[in-house]
Structure formats: C-alpha cells, structure tokens
C-alpha atoms as one frame of an Amber mdcrd trajectory, in Angstrom:
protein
 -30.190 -17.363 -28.402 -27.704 -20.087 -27.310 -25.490 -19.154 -24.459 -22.893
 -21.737 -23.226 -21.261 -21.060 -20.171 -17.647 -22.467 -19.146 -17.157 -22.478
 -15.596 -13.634 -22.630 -14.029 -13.945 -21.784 -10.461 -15.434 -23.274  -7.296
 -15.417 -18.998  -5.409 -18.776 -18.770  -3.999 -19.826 -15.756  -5.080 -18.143
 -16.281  -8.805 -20.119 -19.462  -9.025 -23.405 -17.975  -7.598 -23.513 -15.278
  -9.679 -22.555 -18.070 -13.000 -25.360 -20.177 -12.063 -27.587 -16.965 -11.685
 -27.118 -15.829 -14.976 -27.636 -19.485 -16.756 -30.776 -19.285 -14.186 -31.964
 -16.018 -15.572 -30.916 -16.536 -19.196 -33.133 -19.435 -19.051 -36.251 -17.882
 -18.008 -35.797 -15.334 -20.987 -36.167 -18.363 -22.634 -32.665 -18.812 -23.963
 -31.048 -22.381 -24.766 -28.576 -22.407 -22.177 -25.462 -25.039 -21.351 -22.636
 -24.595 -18.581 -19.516 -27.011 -19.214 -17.882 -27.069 -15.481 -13.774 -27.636
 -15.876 -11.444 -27.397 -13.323 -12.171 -26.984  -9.878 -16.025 -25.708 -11.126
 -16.528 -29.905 -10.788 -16.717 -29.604  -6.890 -19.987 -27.227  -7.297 -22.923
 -29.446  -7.023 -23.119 -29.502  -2.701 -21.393 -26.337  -2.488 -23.620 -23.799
   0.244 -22.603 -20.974   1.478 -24.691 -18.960   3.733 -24.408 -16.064   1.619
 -23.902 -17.755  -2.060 -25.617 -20.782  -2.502 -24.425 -22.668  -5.408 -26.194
 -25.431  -5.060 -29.736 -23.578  -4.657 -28.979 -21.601  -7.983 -27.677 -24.820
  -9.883 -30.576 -27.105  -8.729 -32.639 -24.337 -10.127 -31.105 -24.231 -13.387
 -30.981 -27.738 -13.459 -34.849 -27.685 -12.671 -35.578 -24.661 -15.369 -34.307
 -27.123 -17.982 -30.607 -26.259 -18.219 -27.945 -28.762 -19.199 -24.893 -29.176
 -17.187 -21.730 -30.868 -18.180 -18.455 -31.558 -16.366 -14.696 -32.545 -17.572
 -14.208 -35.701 -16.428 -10.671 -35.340 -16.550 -11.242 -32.995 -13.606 -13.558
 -35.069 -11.785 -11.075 -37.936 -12.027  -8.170 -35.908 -10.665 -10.242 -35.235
  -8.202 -11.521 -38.404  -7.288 -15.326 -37.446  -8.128 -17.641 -39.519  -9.638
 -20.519 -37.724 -12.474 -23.674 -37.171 -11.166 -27.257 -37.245 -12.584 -26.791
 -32.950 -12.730 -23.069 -33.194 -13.774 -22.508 -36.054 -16.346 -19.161 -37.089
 -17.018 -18.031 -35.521 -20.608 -14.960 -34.661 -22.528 -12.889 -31.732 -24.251
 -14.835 -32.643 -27.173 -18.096 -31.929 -25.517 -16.672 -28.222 -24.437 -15.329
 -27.327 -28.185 -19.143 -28.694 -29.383 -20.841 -26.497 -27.146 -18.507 -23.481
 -27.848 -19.336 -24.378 -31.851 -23.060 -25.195 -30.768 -23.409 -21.489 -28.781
 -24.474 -17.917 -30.773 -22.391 -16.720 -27.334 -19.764 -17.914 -24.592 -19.404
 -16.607 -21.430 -16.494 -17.873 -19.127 -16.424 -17.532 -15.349
C-alpha cells in the first residue's frame, strides 16, 4: 500500500508517534511519504528525552522513506532544505495525496 503522511506539528510526542508509524509502515513493507507543512519543518534536530524525533525520522529516513517539506514554511521560518527534508511545493503535497491508496494527517 501507499501511505502518505502530512505532518503539521512540531509536539514531541505527536511527531514521535508520526515518524513511528511511517517507521513501522515501512518495515511492513509499505511505500511510505511524509510531506512536513507548517511548523512540522522544524523536526529534523528536534530531541526530547522522552520523544525523540529525530531518532525516529533518521530511521525512517534510513528504512528508505521519503521526506518532503513546504518550503513556503521553511522560508517563513528562515530554514534552509536539508538532504532529509528537500525543499518542495503545494504541488508536491496534492501529488502525494493523488499518488497515496491512504492519507494520514498529524
């Protein structure tokens, strides 16, 4: 199955759990993409000694899973794209949202 994620929220334990799922979706061997928007763009670097976001996104990152992130966001937020969070577009959310059997939103 295809499962696209949209992630809207930087909340440790909302973003945890987000990354957790794409993390476990993937090793049921699902084709998996989150689209980050909103304050979601600040994730990569975000630890928490509970909820480690960036433990659980590296991973999905590392079990094959494609990140993207609104670069309007990033830009309003002063952020550049990174290697795990390319800079993409409105267009890139609605094609994954077409591309995806099912969307989940955090």
């Amino acid at each position: 199955m295809k499962i696209g994620i949209i992630l809207e929220t930087k909340e440790f334990e909302k973003a945890w759990n987000a990354f957790r799922f794409a993390v476990t979706a993937k090793k049921q061997g699902h084709e998996v993409k989150v689209f980050l928007m909103g304050e979601a763009v600040e994730c990569e670097g975000l630890i928490h000694e509970k909820y480690n976001v960036d433990e659980q996104l590296k991973a999905f990152v590392h079990a094959g899973g494609e990140i993207l992130a609104c670069g309007t966001c990033l830009k309003s937020r002063q952020l550049d794209s990174t290697e795990a969070c390319p800079v993409s577009t409105m267009i890139d959310c609605v094609n994954l949202v077409i591309w995806a059997d099912k969307t989940v939103t955090f």
